[in-house]
C-alpha positions as CSV (number, residue, x, y, z in Angstrom):
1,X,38.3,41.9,29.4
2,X,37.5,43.4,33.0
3,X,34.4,41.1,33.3
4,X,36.2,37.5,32.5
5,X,38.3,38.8,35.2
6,X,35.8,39.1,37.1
7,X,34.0,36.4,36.8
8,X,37.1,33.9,36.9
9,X,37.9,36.0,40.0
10,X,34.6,35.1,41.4
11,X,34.3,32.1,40.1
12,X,38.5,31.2,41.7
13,X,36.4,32.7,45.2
14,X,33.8,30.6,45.1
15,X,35.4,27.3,44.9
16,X,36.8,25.2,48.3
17,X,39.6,25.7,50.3
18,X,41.6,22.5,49.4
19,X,41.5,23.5,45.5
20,X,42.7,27.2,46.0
21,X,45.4,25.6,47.8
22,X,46.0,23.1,45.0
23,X,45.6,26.1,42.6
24,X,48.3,28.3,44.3
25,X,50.8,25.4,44.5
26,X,50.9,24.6,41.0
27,X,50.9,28.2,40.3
28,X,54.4,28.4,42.7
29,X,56.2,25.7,40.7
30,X,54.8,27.2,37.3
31,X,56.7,30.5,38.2
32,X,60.1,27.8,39.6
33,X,60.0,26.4,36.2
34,X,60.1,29.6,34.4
35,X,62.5,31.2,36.7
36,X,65.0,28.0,36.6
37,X,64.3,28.0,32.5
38,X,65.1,31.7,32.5
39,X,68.3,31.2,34.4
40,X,69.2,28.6,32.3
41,X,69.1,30.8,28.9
42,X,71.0,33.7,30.5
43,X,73.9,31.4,31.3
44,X,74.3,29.6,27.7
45,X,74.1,32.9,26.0
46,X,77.0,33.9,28.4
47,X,74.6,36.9,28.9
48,X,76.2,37.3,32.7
49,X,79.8,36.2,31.8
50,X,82.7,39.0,33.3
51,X,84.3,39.3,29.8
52,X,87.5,41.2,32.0
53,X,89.7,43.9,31.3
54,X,93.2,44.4,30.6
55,X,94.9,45.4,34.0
56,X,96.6,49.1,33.0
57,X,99.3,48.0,34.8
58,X,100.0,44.9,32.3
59,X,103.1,46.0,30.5
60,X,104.9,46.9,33.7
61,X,104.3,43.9,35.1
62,X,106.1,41.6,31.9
63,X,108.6,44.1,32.2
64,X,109.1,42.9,35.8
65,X,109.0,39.0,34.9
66,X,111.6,39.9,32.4
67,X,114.0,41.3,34.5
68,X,117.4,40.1,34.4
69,X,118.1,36.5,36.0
70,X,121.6,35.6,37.3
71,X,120.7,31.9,37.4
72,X,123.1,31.1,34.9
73,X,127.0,30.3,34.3
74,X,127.8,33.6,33.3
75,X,129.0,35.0,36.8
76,X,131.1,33.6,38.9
77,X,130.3,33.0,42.8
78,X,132.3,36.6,43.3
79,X,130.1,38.2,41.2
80,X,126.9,37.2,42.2
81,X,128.0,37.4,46.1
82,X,128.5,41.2,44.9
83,X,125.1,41.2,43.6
84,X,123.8,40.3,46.7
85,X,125.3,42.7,48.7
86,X,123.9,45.4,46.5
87,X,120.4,44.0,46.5
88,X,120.9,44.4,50.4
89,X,121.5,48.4,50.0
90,X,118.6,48.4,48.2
91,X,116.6,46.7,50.9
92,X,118.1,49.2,53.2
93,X,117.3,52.2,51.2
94,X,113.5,51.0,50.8
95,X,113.6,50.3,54.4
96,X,113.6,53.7,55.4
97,X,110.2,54.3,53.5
98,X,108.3,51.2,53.8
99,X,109.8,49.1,56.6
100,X,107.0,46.1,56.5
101,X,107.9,45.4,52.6
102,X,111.3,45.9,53.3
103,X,111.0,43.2,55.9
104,X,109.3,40.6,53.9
105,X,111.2,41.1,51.3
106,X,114.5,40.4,53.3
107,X,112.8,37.1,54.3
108,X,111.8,35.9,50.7
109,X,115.0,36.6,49.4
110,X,116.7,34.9,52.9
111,X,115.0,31.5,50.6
112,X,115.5,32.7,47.3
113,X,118.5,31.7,45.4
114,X,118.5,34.7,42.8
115,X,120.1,37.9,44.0
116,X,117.5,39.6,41.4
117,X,114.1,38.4,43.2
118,X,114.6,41.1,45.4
119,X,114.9,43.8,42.2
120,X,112.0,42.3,41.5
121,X,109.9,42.2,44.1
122,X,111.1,46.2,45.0
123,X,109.6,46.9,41.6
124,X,106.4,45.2,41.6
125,X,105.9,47.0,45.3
126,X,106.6,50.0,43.3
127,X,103.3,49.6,41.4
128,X,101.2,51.4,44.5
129,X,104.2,54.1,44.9
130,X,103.3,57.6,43.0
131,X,106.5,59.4,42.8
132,X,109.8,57.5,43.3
133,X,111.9,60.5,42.8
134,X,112.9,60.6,46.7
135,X,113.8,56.7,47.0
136,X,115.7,56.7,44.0
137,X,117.7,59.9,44.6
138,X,118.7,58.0,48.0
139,X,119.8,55.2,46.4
140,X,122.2,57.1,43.9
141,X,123.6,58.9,47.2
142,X,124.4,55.2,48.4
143,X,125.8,53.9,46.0
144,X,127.9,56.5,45.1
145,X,129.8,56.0,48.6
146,X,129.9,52.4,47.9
147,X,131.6,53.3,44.7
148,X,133.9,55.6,46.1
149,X,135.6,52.6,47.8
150,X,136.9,50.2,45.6
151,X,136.6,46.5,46.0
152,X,139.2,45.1,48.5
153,X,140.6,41.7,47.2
154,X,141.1,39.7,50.7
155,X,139.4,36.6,51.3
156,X,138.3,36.7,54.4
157,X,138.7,39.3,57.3
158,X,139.8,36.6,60.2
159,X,143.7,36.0,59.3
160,X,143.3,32.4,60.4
161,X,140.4,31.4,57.9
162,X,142.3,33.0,54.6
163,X,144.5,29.5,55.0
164,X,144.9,26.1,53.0
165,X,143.7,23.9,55.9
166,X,140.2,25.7,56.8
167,X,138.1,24.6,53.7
168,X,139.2,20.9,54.0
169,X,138.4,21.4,57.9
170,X,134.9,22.9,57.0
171,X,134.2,19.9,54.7
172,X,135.6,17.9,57.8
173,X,133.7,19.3,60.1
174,X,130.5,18.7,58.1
175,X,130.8,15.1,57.7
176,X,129.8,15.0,61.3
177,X,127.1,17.5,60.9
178,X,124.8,14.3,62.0
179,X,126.7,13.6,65.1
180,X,126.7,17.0,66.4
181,X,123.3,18.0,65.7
182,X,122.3,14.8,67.4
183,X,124.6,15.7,70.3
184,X,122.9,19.0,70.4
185,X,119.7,17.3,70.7
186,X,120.4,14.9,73.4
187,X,122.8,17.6,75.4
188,X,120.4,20.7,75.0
189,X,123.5,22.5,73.9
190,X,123.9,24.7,70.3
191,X,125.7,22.7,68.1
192,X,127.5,25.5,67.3
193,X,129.0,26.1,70.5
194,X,130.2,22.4,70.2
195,X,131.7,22.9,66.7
196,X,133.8,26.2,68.3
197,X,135.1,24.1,70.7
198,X,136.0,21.4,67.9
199,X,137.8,24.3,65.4
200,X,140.1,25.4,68.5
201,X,141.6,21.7,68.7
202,X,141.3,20.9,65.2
203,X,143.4,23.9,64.2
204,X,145.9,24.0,67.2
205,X,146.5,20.3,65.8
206,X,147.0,21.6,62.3
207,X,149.8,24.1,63.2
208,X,151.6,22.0,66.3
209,X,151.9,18.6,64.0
210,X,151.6,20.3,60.7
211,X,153.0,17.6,58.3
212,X,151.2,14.9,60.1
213,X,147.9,16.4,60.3
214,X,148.4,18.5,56.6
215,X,148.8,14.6,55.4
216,X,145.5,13.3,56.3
217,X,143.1,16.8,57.0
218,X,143.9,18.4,53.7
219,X,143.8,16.1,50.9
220,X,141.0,13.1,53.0
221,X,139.1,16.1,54.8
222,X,138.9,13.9,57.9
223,X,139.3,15.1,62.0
224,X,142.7,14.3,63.5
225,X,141.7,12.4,66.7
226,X,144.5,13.0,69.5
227,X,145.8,10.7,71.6
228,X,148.4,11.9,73.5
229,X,147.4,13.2,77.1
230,X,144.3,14.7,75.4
231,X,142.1,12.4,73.5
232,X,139.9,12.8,70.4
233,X,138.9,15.1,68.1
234,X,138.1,17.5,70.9
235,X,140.8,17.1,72.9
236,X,139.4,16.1,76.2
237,X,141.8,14.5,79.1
238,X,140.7,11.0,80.8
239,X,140.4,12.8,84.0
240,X,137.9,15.8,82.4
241,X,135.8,13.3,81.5
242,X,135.5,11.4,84.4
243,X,135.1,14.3,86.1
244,X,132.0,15.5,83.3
245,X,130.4,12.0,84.2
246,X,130.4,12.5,88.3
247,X,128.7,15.4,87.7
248,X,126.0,14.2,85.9
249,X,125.6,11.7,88.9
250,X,125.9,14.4,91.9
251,X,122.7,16.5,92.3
252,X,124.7,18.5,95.2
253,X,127.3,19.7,92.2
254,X,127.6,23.5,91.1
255,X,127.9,21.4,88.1
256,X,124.8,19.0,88.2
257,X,122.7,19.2,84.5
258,X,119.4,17.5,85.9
259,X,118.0,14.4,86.0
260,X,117.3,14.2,82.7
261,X,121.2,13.4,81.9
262,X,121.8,11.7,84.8
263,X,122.5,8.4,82.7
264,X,123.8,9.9,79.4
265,X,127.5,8.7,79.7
266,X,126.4,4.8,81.5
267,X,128.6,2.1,80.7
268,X,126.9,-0.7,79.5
269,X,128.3,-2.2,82.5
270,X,128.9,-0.3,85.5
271,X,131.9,-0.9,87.0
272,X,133.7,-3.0,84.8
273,X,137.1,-2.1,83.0
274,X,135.7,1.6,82.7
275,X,138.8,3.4,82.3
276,X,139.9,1.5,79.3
277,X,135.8,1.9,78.0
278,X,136.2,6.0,78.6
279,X,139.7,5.5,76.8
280,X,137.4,4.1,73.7
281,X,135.0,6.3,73.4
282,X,137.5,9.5,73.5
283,X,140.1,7.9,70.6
284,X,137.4,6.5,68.5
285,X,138.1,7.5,64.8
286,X,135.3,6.0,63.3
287,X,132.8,7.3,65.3
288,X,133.0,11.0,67.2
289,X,130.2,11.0,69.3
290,X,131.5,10.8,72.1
291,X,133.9,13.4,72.3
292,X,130.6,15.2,71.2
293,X,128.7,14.3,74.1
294,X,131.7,14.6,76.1
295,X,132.6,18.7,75.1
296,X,129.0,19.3,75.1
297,X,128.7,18.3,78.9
298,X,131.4,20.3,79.6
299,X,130.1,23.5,77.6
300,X,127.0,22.8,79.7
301,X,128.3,22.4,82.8
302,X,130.3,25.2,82.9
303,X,127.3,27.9,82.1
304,X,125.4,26.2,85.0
305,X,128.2,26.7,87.9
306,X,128.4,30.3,86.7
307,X,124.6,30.7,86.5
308,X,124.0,29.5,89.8
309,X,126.7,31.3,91.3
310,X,124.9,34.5,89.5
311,X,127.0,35.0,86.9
312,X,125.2,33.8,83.6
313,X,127.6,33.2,80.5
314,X,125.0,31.8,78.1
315,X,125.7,34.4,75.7
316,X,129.4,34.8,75.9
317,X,130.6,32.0,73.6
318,X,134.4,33.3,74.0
319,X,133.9,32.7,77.9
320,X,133.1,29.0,77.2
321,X,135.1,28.1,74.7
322,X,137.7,29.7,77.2
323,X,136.5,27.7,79.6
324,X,136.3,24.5,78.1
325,X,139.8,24.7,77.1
326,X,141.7,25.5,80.7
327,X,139.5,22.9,82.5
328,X,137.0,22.2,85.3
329,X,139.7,23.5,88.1
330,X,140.0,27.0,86.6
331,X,136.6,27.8,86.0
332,X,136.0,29.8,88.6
333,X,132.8,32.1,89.0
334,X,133.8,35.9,88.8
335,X,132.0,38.9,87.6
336,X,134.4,40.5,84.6
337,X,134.9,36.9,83.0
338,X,137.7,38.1,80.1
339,X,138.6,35.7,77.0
340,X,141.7,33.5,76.6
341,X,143.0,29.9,76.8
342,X,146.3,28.2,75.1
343,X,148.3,30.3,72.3
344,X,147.8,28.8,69.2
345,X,150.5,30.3,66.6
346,X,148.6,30.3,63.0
347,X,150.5,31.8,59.6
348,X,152.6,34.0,61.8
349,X,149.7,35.5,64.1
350,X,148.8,34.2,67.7
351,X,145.8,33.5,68.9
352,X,143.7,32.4,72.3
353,X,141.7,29.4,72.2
354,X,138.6,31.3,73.6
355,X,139.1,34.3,70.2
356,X,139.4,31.1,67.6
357,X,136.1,29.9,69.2
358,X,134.3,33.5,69.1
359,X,135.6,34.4,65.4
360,X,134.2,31.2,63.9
361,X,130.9,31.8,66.4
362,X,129.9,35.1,64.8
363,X,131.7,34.5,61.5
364,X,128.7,33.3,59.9
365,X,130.8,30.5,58.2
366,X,128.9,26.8,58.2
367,X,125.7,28.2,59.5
368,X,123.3,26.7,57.1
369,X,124.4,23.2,58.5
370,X,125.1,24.6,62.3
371,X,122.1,27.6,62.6
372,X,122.4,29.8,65.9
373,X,119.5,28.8,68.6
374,X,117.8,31.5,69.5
375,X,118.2,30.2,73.1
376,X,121.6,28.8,73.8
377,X,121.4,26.2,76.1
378,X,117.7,24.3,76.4
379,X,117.0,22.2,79.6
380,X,115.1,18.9,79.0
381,X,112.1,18.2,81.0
382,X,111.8,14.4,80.1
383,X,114.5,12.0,81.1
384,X,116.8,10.0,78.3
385,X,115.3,7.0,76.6
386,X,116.6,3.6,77.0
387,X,116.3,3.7,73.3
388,X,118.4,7.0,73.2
389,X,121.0,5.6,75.9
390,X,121.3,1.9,74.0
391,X,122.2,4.2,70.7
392,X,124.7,6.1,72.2
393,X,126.2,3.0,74.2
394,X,126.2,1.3,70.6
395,X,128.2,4.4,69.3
396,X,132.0,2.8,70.0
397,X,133.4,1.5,66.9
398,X,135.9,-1.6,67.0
399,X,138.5,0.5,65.3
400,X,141.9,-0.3,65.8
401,X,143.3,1.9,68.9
402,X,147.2,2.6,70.4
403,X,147.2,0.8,73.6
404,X,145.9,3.3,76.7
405,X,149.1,4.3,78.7
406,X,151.7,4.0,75.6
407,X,151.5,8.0,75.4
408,X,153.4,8.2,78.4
409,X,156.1,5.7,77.1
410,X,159.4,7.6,75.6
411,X,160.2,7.1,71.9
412,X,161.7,4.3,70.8
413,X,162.5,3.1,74.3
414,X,160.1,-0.1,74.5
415,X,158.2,-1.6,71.6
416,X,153.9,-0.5,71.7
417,X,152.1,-3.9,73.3
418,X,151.0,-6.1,70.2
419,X,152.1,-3.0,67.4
420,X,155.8,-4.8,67.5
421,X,155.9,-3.4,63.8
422,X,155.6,0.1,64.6
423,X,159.1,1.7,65.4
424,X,157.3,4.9,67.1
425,X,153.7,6.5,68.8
426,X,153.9,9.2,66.3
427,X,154.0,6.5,63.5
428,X,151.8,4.2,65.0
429,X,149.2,7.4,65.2
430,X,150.0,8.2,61.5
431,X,148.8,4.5,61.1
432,X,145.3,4.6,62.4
433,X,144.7,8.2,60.6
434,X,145.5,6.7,57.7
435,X,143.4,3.7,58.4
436,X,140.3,6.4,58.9
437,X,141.1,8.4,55.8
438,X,141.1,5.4,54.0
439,X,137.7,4.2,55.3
């Protein structure tokens, strides 16, 4: 056996150079072949294949998927806002040992729409925990001075909000959730400051003409528009907003936004009839933007003359709405700003413009469709399209309007220019809110 090798190896030494070379070649692909043949094999007879395990943490984890659901008719929204508030205990309680779970899971659940996803995901976090003794023995301390305290049965904490008229004025309000987040947009201003300053009015309307206003906001859910001395659904006098637009015009004002809303208020024609034009933008039932536009200038106005007088009110709503309800000519820059406005008598209990503002600001009510900004007030660098300024010049519907000047007519005294069949103002303005809610 050792001398054929031999020879063959002397025989392989003796040959040329080009046929060793051809000889070790096919050799190379010989042993390819075999090794991709090989390979081959060892795959169909599943030789390699990672048949798995079963996890030893299998049965807890079903027993986590089949944890109770409250998706289903048999609670009522009380109950499962009480489920909630428990789940939040919970999140506070496993807080205090593992913060960054505790976290996330707030902000899953913040999307969630089952109060038990966050039982859930506590307990599948619980899989990497050894010994749960000391969470849940803090959790029973908890809740047993939750439980001390029995449920209280009032609706709401803010007196004013426990009433009849402030769900139809919510669903009111949310109709023009479009408007006022377009408003917001265009202005730089939180729609919710806009809104506070729209529930103020709104309500003050809804307790000084109750029967009127009860007639049209409760059962239609649509805004009263005013328009008598103040005018719209915000309230704002003919002289206020004259005075909002000069400011956008005068770069020398305490009041002066920028250039960038230097043309948000033009008249499609400058100069002509524009009293009776501001007049029709303010009373405008069909359409509210402008009274938008109009109490978001203000709102915006306002926090720049304090801020540049060093006095910076961005983050005191109640000063703004305050503010914006006693007018350009008492806002005056002060250190110590304090919170008030017009008394506005509600079930009993009075109130201050600016504290209606504030309690629906932090009440947390409508905030999915009116979120706080985490900045307040947001200048704009680029100036207003010509698209943008057509669309809000288009905004003035050709609804039918009480002649400008008629508010300051007496009763009764002289028949209302072309409304010869409407004996009073008051009925003439029950006529066009009845024209709206019937729209």
């Amino acid at each position: 056996m050792a001398s054929r090798l031999g020879i063959a190896l002397r025989s392989w030494r003796n040959r040329s150079a080009g046929r060793k070379i051809f000889d070790i070649v096919v050799g190379l692909f010989a042993l390819a072949g075999f090794a991709i043949i090989g390979a081959w094999a060892v795959y169909q007879l599943g030789l390699i294949n990672n048949k798995g395990a079963e996890d030893r943490n299998s049965r807890y984890m079903l027993s986590v998927s089949e944890m109770e659901s409250i998706n289903d008719d048999d609670y009522t929204p009380e109950q499962v806002q009480q489920r909630w508030m428990r789940q939040y205990v919970k999140l506070a309680v496993f807080g205090k040992y593992y913060p960054t779970n505790a976290q996330l899971i707030t902000t899953a659940a913040q999307y969630g729409h089952d109060p038990m996803l966050v039982d859930r995901m506590i307990a599948a976090a619980s899989l990497y925990i050894d010994d749960l003794t000391e969470y849940n023995n803090m959790l029973k301390e908890v809740e047993a001075v939750i439980n001390r305290i029995p449920q209280q049965q009032s609706p709401n904490v803010i007196p004013w909000m426990g009433g009849a008229e402030w769900p139809a004025l919510k669903d009111a309000i949310v109709r023009d959730k479009a408007l006022i987040t377009e408003v917001g947009r265009l202005t730089g201003v939180e729609p919710r400051l806009i809104v506070g300053c729209l529930i103020g009015e709104q309500i003050r309307l809804f307790n000084s003409t109750r029967e009127t206003v009860k007639k049209y906001l409760g059962p239609v859910k649509v805004l009263n528009v005013q328009s008598q001395f103040s005018y719209g659904v915000n309230g704002i006098k003919l002289s206020t907003a004259k005075a909002i637009e000069e400011h956008l015009k005068d770069p020398s004002s305490p009041f002066y936004m920028g250039p960038r809303y230097e043309h948000l208020l033009d008249y499609p024609v400058e100069g002509k009839a524009q009293d009776d034009e501001r007049y029709n933008r303010l009373v405008d039932y069909r359409n509210h933007l402008y009274s938008y536009l109009y109490t978001a200038c203000i709102l915006h106005q306002t926090m720049l003359q304090w801020k540049r007088a060093g006095y910076d009110i961005s983050n005191r709503p109640d000063i703004l709405f305050t503010l914006f309800n006693v007018g350009f000519a008492q806002s005056v820059p002060k250190p110590n700003p304090v919170c008030g406005g017009s008394h506005i008598k509600i079930h009993g209990e009075t109130y201050t413009f600016g504290a209606i503002g504030f309690d629906f600001y932090y009440s947390g009510e409508l905030v999915e469709d009116f979120p706080f900004w985490r900045q307040r007030f947001i200048p704009g660098d680029k100036e207003i399209t010509d698209e943008e300024i057509a669309y809000i010049q288009g905004s003035v519907s050709n609804c039918k309007r009480p002649p400008r000047g008629w508010e300051y007519v007496k009763k009764d005294s002289v028949v209302a220019p072309q409304q010869v069949e409407t004996p009073s103002y008051v009925e003439e303005e029950d006529e066009f809110a009845g024209t709206y809610a019937n729209e």
